[in-house]
LODREN-104940 format. One line per 10 residues: for each residue x, y, z of N, C-alpha, C. Coordinates in steps of 0.05 Angstrom, whole numbers, always signed. Example, Ala and Ser with C-alpha at 12.3 -4.5 7.8 and 13.67 -1.06 7.14 Angstrom:
BEGIN
+264 -114 +156 +246 -90 +156 +264 -66 +156  +257 -45 +142 +273 -21 +143 +258 +1 +157;
// end
This chain:
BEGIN
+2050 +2501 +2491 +2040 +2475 +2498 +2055 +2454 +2482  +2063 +2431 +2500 +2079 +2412 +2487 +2063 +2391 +2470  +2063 +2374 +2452 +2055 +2346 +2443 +2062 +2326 +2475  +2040 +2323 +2481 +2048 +2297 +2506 +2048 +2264 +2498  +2035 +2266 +2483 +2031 +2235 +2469 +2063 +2230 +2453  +2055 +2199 +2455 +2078 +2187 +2425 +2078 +2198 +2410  +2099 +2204 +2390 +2108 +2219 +2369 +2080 +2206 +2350  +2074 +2216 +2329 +2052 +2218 +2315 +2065 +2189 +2292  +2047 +2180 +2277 +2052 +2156 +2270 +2058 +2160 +2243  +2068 +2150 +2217 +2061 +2153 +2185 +2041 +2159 +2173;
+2006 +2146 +2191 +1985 +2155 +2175 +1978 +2171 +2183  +1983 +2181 +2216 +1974 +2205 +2224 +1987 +2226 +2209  +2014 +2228 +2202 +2036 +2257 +2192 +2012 +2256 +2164  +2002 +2230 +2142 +1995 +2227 +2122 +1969 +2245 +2115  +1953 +2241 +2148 +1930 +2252 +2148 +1933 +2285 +2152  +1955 +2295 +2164 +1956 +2325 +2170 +1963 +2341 +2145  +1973 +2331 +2123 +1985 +2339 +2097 +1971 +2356 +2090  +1967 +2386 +2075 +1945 +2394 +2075 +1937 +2390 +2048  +1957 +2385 +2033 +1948 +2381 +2002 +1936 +2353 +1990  +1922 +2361 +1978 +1894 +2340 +1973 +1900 +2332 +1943;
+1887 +2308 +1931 +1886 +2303 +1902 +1873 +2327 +1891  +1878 +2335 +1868 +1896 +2321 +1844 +1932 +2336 +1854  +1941 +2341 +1881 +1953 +2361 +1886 +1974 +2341 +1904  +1971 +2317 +1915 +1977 +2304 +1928 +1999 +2273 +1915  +2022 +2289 +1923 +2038 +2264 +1899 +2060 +2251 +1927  +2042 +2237 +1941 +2060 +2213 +1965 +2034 +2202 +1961  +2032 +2176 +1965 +2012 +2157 +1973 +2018 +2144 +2000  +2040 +2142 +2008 +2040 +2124 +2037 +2073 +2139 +2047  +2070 +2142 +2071 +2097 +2147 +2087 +2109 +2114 +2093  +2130 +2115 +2088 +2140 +2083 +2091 +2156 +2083 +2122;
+2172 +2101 +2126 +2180 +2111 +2152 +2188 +2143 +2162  +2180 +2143 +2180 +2189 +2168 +2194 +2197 +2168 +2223  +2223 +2187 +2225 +2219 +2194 +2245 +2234 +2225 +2251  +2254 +2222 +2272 +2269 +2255 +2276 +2287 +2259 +2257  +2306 +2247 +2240 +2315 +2251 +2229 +2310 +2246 +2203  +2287 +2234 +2189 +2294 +2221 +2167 +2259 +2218 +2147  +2250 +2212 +2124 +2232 +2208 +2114 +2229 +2186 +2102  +2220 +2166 +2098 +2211 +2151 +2069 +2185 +2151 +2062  +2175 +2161 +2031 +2151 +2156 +2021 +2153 +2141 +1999  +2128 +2136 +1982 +2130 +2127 +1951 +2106 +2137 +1944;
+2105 +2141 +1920 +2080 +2150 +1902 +2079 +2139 +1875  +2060 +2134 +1868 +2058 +2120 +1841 +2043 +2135 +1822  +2049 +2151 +1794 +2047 +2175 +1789 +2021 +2158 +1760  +2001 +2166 +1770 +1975 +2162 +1750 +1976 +2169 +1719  +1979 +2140 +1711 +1969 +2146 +1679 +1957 +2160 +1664  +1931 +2172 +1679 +1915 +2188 +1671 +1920 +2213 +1683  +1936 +2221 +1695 +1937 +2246 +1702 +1937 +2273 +1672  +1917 +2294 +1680 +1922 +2309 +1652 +1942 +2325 +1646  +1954 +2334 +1664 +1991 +2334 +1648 +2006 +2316 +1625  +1997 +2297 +1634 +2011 +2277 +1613 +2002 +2283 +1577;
+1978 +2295 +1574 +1971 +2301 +1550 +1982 +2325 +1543  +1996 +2330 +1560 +2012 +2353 +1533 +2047 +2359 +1545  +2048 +2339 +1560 +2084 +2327 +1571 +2093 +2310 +1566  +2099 +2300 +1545 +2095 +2304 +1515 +2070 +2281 +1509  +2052 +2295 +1484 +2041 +2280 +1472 +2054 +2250 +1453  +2042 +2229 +1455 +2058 +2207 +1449 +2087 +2205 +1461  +2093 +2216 +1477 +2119 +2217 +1498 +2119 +2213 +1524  +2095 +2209 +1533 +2093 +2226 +1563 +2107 +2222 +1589  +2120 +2238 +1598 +2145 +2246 +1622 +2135 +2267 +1640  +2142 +2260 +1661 +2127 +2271 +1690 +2157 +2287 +1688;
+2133 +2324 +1699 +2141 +2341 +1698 +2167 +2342 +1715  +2189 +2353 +1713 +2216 +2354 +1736 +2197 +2372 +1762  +2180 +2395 +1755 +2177 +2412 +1772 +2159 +2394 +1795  +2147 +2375 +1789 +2120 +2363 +1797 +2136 +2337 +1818  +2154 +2329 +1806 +2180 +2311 +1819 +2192 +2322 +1843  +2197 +2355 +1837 +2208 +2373 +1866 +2178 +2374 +1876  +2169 +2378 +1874 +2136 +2375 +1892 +2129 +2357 +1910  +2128 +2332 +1896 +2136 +2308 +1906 +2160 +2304 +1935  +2175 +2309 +1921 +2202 +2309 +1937 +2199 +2324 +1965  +2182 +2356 +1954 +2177 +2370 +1984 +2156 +2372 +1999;
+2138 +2355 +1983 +2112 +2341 +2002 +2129 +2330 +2024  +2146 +2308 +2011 +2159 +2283 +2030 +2178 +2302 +2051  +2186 +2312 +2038 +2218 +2322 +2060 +2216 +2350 +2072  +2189 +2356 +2063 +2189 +2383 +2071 +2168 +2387 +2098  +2141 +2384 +2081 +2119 +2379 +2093 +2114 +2358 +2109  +2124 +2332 +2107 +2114 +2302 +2121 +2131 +2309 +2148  +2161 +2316 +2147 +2177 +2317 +2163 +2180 +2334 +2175  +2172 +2352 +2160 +2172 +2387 +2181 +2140 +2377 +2204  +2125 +2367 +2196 +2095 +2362 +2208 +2105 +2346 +2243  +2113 +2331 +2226 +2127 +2304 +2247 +2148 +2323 +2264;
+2167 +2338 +2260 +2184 +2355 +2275 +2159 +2362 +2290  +2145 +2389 +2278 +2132 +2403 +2293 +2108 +2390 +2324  +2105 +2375 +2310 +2087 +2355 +2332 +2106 +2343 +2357  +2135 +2344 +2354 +2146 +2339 +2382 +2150 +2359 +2402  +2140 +2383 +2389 +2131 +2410 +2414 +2114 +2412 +2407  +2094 +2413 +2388 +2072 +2431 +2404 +2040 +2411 +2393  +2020 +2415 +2398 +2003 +2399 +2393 +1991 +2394 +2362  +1981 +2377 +2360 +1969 +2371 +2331 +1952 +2391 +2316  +1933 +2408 +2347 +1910 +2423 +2334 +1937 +2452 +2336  +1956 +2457 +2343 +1971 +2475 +2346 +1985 +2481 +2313;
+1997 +2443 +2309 +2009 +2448 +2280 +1993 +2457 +2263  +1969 +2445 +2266 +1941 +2461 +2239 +1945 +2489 +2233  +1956 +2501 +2253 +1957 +2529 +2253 +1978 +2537 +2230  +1990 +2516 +2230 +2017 +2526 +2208 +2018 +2518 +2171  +2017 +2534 +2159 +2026 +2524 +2138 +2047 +2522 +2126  +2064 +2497 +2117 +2084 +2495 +2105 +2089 +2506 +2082  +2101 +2532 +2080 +2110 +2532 +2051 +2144 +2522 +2039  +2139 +2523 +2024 +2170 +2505 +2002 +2187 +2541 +2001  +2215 +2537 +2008 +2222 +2563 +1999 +2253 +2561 +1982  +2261 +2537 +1975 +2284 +2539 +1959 +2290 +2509 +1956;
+2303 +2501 +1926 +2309 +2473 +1926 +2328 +2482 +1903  +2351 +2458 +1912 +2371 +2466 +1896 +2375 +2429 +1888  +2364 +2420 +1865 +2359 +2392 +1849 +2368 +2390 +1825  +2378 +2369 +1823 +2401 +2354 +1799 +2383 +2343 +1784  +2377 +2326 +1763 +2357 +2309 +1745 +2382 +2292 +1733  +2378 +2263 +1739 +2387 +2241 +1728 +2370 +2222 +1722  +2343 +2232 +1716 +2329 +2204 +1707 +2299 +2220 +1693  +2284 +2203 +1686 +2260 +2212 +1678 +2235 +2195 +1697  +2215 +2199 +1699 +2188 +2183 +1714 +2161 +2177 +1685  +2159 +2162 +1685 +2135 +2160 +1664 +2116 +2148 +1674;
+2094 +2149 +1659 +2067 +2151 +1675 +2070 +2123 +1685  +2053 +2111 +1708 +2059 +2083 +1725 +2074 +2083 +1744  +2100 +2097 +1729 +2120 +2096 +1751 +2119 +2100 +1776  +2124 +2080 +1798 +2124 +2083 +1832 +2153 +2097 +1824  +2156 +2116 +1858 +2188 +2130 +1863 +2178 +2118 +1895  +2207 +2118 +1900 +2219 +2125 +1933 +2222 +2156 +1928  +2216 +2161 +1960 +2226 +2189 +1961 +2239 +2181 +1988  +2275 +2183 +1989 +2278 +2183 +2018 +2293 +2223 +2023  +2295 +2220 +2056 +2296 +2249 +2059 +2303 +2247 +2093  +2335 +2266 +2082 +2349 +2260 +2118 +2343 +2300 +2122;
+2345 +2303 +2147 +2340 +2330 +2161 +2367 +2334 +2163  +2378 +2356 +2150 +2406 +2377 +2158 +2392 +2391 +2176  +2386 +2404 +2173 +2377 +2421 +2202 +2340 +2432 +2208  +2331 +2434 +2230 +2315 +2443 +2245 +2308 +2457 +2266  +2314 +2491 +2260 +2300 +2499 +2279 +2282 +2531 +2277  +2271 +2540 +2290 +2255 +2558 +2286 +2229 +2557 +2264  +2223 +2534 +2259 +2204 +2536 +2241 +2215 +2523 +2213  +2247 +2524 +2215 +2257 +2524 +2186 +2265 +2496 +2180  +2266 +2482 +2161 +2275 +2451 +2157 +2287 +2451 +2135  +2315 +2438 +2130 +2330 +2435 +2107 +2334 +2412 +2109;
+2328 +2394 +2077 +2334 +2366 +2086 +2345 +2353 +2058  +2359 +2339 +2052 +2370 +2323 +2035 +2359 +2296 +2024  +2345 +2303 +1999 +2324 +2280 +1987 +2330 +2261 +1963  +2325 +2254 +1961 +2338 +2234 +1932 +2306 +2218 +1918  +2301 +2222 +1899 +2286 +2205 +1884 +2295 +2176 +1877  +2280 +2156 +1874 +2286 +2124 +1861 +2259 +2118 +1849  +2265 +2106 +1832 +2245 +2082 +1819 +2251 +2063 +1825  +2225 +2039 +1822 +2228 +2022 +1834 +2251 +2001 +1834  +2265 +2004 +1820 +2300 +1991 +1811 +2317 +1999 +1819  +2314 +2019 +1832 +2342 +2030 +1850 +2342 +2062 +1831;
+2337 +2062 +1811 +2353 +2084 +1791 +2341 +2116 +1802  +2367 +2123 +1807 +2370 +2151 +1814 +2345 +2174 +1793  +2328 +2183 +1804 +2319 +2206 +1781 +2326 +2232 +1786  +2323 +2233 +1810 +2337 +2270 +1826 +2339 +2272 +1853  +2355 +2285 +1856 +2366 +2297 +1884 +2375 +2313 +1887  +2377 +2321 +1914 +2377 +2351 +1915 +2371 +2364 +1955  +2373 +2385 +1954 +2373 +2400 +1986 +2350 +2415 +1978  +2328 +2406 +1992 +2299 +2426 +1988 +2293 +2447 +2022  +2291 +2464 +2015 +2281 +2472 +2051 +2247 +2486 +2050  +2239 +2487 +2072 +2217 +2503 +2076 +2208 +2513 +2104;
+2181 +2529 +2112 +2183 +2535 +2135 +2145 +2535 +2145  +2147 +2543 +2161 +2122 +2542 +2174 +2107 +2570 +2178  +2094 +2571 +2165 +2080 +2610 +2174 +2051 +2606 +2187  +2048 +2623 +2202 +2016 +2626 +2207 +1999 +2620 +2191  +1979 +2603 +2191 +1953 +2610 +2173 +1939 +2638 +2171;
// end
């Protein structure tokens, strides 16, 4: 069964996400479409990682950054792919998992900090999505990038 409607919108892909707070690091899709992602997230002061990443230091985790990154480029965009064949209650069926990311670190995130997450699609098919993501703060400054992929399995 195909998706017959308009391609699904930013808050709709936002709303299919399956990961929830405290697990949930995009706050808004800025654009989407077939080829491409933009999100941002603004990473909570109080989050309790920060008490021991580092104490009197505190720096958002690199691993939690690729998380981020494959919410956006993995999950938002694989969702949005999947919805131009087959239906919405069809994609529910799927869960995205993350299955390899190969990421550089040129920057750090500290608590407050908003990021861009943008994210172009190298390829799409069978379930599988490879896409090319880059982190920013709100100044332009590079924090990481990298080729993340993932895929879609049965629930």
């Amino acid at each position: 069964m195909s998706h017959s409607g308009a391609p699904l919108t930013a808050a709709e892909v936002m709303k299919l996400i399956p990961q929830r707070d405290p697990f949930l690091f995009i706050d808004e899709i800025l654009e989407i479409d077939e080829e491409h992602v933009v999100a941002s997230y603004r990473w909570r002061p109080d989050a309790d990682f920060y008490q021991g990443h580092f104490p009197g230091n505190p720096v958002t985790p690199g691993v939690l950054l690729i998380e981020s990154m494959a919410q956006a480029s993995v999950v938002a965009l694989g969702l949005y792919l999947v919805t131009q064949t087959h239906s919405v209650e069809e994609a529910r069926k799927f869960l995205t998992v993350f299955t390899d990311a190969n990421v550089e670190f040129s920057g750090i995130v500290r608590p407050g900090d908003e990021v861009k997450i943008t994210a172009r699609k190298q390829f799409y098919r069978r379930m599988k999505l490879r896409s090319e993501a880059e982190m920013t703060l709100s100044d332009g400054t590079l924090v990481c990038s990298g080729v993340l992929s993932g895929m879609g399995i049965p629930q």
